[in-house]
N, C-alpha and C positions, 0 to 999 in steps of 0.2 A: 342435135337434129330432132326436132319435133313433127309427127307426124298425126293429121286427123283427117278423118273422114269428111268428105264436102256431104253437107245437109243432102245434094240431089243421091250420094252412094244412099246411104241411110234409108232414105226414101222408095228407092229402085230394089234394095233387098227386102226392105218390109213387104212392100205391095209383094212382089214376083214370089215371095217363099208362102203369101196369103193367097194371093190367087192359084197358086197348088194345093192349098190344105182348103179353102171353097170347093174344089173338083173332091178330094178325098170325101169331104166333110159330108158333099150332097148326094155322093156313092151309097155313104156308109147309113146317115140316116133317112136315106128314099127306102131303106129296106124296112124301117121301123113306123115312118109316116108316109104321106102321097107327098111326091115330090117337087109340087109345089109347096107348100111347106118344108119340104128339107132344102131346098134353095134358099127361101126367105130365113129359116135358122143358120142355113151355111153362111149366108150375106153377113146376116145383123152380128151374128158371135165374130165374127175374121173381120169384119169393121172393126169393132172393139179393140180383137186382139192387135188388127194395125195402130191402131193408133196408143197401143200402150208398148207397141214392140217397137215403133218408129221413138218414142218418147225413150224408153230405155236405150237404144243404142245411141241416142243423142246425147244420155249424163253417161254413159260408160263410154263415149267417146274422150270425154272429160278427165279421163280418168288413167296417168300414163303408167301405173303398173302392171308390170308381166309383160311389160311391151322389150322386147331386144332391138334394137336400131343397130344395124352393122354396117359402120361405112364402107367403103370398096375404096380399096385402093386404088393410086392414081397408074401404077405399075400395072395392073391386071386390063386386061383389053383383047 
């Protein structure tokens, strides 16, 4: 049994774990600059980092070690 991720999971964690660390991001550096520039740095860096975080979870989808697949018996129900 082989098991992967559909491209829309992949996508759905990337974005939703970046638009948490956007809200952190523009917390932490509106204390350092005016927060409009801490949006625009929070935007442009968590762009990036989506699109290098969606890119990796797609070749380490590729990738079946460390995975346990444990079938279920036909008995258990």
């Amino acid at each position: 049994m082989k098991i992967n991720e559909t491209r829309k999971r992949s996508l759905l964690k990337a974005v939703s774990f970046r638009l948490i660390e956007i809200a952190l991001d523009t917390l932490i550096l509106s204390i350092f600059v005016s927060p409009q520039i801490a949006i625009t740095l929070a935007v442009l860096l968590e762009g990036l980092c989506l699109a290098l975080h969606y890119g990796f979870e797609r070749v380490f989808n590729k990738i079946q070690w460390g995975r346990d697949i444990v079938k279920e018996s036909e008995n258990e129900g």
